[in-house]
N, C-alpha and C positions, 0 to 999 in steps of 0.2 A: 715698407718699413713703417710709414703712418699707422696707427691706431693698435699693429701690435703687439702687445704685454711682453711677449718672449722676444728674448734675443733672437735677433736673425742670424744664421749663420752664412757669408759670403766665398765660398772657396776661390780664393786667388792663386788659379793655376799655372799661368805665365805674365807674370809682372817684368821679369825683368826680360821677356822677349820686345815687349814693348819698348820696354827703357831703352834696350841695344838700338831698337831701329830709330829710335832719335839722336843717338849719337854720331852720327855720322851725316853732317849736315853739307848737302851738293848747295853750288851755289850757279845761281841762274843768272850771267852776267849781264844779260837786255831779254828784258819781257814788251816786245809791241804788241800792240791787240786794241780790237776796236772799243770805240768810247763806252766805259762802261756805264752801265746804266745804273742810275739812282734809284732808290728805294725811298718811302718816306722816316723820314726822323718819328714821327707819331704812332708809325705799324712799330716800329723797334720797339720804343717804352711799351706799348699794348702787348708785345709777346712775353713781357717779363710778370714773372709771380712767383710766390711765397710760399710753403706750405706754416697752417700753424694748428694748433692744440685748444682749440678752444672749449672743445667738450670733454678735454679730461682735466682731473684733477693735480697736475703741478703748478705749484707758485704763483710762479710767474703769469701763466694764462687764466689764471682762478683768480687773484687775488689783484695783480697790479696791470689789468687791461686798462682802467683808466687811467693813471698813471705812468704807464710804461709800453703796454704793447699798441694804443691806438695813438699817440705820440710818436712812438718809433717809426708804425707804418706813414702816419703823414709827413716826418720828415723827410722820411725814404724817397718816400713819391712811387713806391710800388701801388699797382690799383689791382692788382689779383691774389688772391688766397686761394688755399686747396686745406677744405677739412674736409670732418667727418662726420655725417646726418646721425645726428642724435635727437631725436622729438622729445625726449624725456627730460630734454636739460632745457629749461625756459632760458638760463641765462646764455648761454650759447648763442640761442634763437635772439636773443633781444643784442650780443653784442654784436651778432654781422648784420642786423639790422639796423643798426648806429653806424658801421664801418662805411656802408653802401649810402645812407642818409647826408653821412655831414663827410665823408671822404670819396664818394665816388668806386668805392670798393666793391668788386663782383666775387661771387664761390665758388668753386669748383669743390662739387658734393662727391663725395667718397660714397657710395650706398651699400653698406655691409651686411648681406645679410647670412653671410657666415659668423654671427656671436658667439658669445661665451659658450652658451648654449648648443651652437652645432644646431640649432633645426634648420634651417637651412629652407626657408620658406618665402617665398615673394607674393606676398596674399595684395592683387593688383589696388586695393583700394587703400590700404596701408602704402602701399608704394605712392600711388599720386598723391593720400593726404601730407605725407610725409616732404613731395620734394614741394607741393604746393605752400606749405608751412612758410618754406623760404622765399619763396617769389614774392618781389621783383629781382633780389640780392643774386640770385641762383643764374651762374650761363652758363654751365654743364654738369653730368653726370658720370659717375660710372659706376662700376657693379665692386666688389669687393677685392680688398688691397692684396696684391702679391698671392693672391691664391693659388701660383702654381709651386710657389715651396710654403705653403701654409701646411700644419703638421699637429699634432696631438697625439698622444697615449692613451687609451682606450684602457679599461680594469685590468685586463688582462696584461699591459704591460704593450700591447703590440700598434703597433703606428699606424693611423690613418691621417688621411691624406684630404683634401677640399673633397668634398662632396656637395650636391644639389640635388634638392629634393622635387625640380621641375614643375612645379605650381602646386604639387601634393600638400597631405595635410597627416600629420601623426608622425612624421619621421622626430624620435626622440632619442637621448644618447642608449637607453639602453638595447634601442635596435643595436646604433653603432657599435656596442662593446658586448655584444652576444660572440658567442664564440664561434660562429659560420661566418663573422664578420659584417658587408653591409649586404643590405636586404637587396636583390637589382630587381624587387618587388613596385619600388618607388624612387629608386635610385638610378639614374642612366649606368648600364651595367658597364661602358667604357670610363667611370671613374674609379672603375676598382682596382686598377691599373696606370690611369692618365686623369689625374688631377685638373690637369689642361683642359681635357676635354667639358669636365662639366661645367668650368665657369663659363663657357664659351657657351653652352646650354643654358645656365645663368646671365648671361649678355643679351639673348635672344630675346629671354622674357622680359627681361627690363627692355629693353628697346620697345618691342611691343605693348606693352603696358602702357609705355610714358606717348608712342605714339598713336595710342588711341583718345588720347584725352586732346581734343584742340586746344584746349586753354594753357599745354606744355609745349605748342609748335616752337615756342622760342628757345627750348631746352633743349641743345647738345647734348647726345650721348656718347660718348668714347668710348674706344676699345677696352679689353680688360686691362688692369694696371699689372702687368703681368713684372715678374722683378728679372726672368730673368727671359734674355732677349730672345732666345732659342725659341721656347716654349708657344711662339707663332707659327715654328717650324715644324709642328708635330705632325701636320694633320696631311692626310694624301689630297688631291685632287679633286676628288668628290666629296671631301670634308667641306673644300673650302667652298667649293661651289653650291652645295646647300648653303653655308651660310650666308655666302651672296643672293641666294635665294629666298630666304627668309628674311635679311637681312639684321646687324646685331649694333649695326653702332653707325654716327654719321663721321665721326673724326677719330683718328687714329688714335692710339698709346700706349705708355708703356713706361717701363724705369730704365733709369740709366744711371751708374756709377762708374769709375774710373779706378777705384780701388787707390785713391792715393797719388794718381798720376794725371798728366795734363788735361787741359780741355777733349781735347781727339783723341782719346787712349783709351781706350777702355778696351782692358786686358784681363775682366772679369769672366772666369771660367773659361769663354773661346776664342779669346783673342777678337772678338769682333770690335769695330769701330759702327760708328753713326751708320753709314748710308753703304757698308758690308754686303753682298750677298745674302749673311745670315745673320745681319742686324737686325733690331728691332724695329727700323725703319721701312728696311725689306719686307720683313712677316708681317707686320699692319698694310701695307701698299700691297701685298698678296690677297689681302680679305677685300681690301675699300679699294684699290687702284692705284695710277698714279696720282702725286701730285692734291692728296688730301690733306689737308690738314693734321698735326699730329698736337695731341696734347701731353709731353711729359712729364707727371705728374710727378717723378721725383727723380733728385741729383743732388749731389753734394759731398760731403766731408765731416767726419768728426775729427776733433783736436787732441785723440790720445794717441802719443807717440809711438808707446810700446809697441810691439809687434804683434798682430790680432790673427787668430786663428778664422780672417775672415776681410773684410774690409778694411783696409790700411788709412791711417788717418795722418793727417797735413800739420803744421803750424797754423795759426792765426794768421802767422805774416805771409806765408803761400796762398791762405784760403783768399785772402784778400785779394792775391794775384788773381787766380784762377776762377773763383765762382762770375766775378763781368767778363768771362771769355766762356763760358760757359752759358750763357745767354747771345751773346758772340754767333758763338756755332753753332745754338739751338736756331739761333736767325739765317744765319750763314747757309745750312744745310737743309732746314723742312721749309716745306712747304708755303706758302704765304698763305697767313692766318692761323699758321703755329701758336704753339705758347708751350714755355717751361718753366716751370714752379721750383727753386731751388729747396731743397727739406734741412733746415727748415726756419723758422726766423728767431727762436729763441731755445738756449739749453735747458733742457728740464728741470734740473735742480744742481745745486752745491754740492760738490765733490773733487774736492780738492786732489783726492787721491789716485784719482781716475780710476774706479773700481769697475765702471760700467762705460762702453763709448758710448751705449747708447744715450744716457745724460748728457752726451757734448757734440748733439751734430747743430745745432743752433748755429746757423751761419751768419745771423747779423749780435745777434745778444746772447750776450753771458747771463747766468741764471740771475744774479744779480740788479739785470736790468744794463749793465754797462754795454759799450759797443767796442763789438770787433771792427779789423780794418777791414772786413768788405762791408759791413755797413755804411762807411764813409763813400769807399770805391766805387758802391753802387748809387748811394745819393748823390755822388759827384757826377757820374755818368746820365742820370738823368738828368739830373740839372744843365749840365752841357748840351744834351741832345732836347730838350723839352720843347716841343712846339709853341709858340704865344697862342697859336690857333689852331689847335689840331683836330678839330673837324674842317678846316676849311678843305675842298676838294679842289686838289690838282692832277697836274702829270707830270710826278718827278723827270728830268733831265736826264743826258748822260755828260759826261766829262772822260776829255781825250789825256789821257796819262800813259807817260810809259815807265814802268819799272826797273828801274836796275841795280845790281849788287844784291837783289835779293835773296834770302838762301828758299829752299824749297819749301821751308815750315815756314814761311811767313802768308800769313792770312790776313783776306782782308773787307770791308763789306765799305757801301759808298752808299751815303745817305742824303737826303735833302729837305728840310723843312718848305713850309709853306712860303719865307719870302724870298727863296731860291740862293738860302747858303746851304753851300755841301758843307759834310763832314765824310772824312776819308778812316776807316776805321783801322789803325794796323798794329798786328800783334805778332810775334814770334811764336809761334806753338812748342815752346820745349817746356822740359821740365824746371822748377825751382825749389825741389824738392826733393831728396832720396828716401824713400818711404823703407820703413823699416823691414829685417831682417829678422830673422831667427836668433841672431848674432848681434846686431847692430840698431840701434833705436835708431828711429827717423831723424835728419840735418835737413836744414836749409842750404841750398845752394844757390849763387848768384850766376848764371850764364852769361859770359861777354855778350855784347849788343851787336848788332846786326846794323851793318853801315848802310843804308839803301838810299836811293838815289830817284826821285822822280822828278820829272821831265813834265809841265804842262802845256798842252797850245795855247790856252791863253793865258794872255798877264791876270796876277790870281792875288789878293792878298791872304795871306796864310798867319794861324794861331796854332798850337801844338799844347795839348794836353792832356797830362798824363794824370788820372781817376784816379789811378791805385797808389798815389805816388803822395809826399806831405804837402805837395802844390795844389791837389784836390782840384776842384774846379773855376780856377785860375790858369789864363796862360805862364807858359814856360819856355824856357829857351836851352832848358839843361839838354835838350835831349838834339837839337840843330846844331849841326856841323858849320851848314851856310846854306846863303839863301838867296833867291833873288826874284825879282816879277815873275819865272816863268819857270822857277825851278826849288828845291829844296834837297835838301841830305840829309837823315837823321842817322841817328844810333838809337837804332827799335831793338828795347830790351824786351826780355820775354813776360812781358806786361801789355795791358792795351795803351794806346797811343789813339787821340783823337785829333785829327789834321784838319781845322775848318780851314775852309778854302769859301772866297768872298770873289768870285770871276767881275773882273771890269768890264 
């Protein structure tokens, strides 16, 4: 979705298969199982980031960056972004070299060199000047956004599709829109058919490019940001093992939406979830292995109700729910040394009418500069989670808990700072939201709470708080039944809940 100009179009083929399977919530009346093991509080905050707009021209990233967008990020306490390498735009260059200077901010570089233009060329020495321009701000890379439904009309009226021009030099549009179509002269002759395929021919080069230069050794390059999760799936056996052979990327990725629905849902086009067989998780751990790191480079929600011939969008008061469990799962489920970027941190522009969603996926600010409620939910959430010392090096704990009255959607992750307080992470995975209809504009919905019961071996002092909630990051009591040294009850709505636990 990043960087472009056309609407994307998302076909949401079984929404409400998903929604069914949440309805019917089993409940798992004693969960024993051995101490789970802590994670650190400081990996959490590190797998969170942002995508932003700084190299094109709306408003808000043009005009009120000192004002409004580097403000916003430091209050946040997000430390990652995901744009787009633009060399041409000095001011772009000089604001993530401010972000990273006096906020500790790193980039995650989009490198498109599928343009307006279509030549489709990676001329190796424009590639290193280009990611070199950013360094030190730069800690990964990857080759060109959503290029397996990127698309264009040709003079003739007829569609093509991503093309790569595989290090060549002359491929121009009026190759592309001759009337035999593309040349397979200078064109891998399997993108005349499978889009897929050439960006993955475009991964290669960039991979080797960036790792012939030592002075990039500290530049990650990711898989391609493919949009839709399938499109890993294309290749047979010996596709894939050439490219393990050649090798295209060190860290996995990919996009991920939901279409409108919970954190684990994502009912876009194939009904796949996160860690599916024929999720996007799958198809990157098929290229790189198990157990690599993944970088999702985009997630999230726009805030127009109406019913979209494509991605379904939330309320402000859902999104607030849903984008800190979104981060949640991104932790929960990849790999350690993940990271997911939510798209994106500010709405394009004023439009009051909602003529376009794409003006409104801005998941912390309104074009205006004002903030939505996940912008609070996530500055609350780090604020609660924040390390005083988070380089200091440990070895997170475990903690003996037993669960009960749980229902099966309830998730959960255990975290632990440097001076050995845990934080217990727990969230109901349903929906809060009925996403719109053909029929029916999108509602908010409130799910009763989930009564759950934990059990600790040790006497523990316990805080309970809830991010997404008006207590922000403040203890609370709204959500405790009762309590005692070695025990607790809540009512876990379908929100997150932060359980510090202080062990005697």
């Amino acid at each position: 979705m990043l960087y472009n100009s056309r609407k994307l179009v998302r076909v949401l083929i079984s929404t409400s298969i998903c929604a069914a399977s949440m309805a019917g919530v089993a409940v798992n009346p004693s969960a024993q199982a051995d101490p789970i093991p802590a994670r650190t509080s400081a990996s959490f905050v590190d797998s969170m980031g942002v995508g932003t707009h700084l190299d094109c021209p709306f408003p808000i990233y043009r005009d009120d960056f000192s004002s409004v967008i580097c403000p916003a990020l430091a209050e946040m306490g997000i430390k990652h972004i995901r744009d787009g390498v633009s060399v041409w735009s000095p001011l772009q260059i000089s604001h993530i070299q401010y972000l990273y200077s006096h906020l500790g901010i790193t980039d995650f570089l989009v490198f498109d060199c599928n343009g307006d233009n279509h030549t489709n060329i990676l001329a190796p020495d424009k590639v290193t000047s280009a990611i070199k321009t950013y360094l030190p701000e730069v800690d990964a890379i990857e080759c060109s956004n959503e290029p397996d439904i990127s698309s264009w009309k040709d003079s003739n009226g007829a569609a093509r599709y991503y093309m790569y021009d595989n290090l060549g030099g002359g491929a121009v549009d009026s190759i592309y829109d001759s009337a035999n179509g593309w040349d397979p002269g200078f064109c891998d002759p399997k993108s005349r058919n499978d889009g897929a395929h050439a960006v993955v021919k475009e991964a290669e080069d960039l991979y080797s490019i960036v790792k012939r230069d030592a002075s990039l050794n500290n530049v990650k390059v990711c898989m391609p940001p493919f949009a839709n999760p399938a499109s890993y799936l294309r290749y047979s056996a010996a596709n894939i093992a050439q490219m393990n052979a050649v090798g295209i990327a060190d860290y996995g990725g990919g996009h991920y939406y939901t279409g409108g629905l919970c954190a684990d849902a994502d009912c876009w086009r194939h009904d796949l979830v996160w860690s599916s067989p024929n999720g996007f998780i799958a198809g990157s751990e098929s290229i790189k292995g198990p157990n690599t790191p993944v970088y999702v480079g985009e997630t999230g929600y726009h805030n127009d109700l109406k019913f979209q011939n494509g991605d379904q969008g939330v309320s402000e008061r859902a999104a607030g729910i849903y984008i800190p469990l979104f981060y949640c799962e991104a932790f929960r489920q990849l790999p350690a040394g993940s990271r997911l970027y939510v798209y994106e941190l500010a709405d394009h522009q004023a439009d009051p009418d909602m003529t376009d969603d794409q003006f409104h996926y801005g998941a912390y600010l309104r074009s205006d500069g004002s903030k939505k409620p996940a912008f609070f939910a996530v500055k609350n959430l780090i604020s609660i989670l924040r390390d005083p010392k988070p380089d200091k090096e440990f070895a997170p704990g475990k903690l003996a808990v037993t669960i009960e009255g749980a229902p099966t959607t309830l998730h959960h992750i255990l975290l632990q700072n440097s001076s050995g307080v845990y934080y217990l992470l727990l969230w109901n995975d349903v929906s809060v939201f009925n996403v719109a209809t053909a029929s029916t504009p999108g509602s908010d919905i409130t799910p009763a709470p989930a009564p759950t019961s934990l059990q600790f071996k040790n006497k523990s002092k316990f805080a309970v708080y809830a991010p997404s909630s008006s207590t922000g990051a403040a203890a609370t009591t709204s959500y405790t039944k009762k309590m005692s040294s070695t025990s607790i009850t809540l009512n876990v709505p379908a929100e997150l809940l932060v359980l510090e636990i202080k062990t005697k």
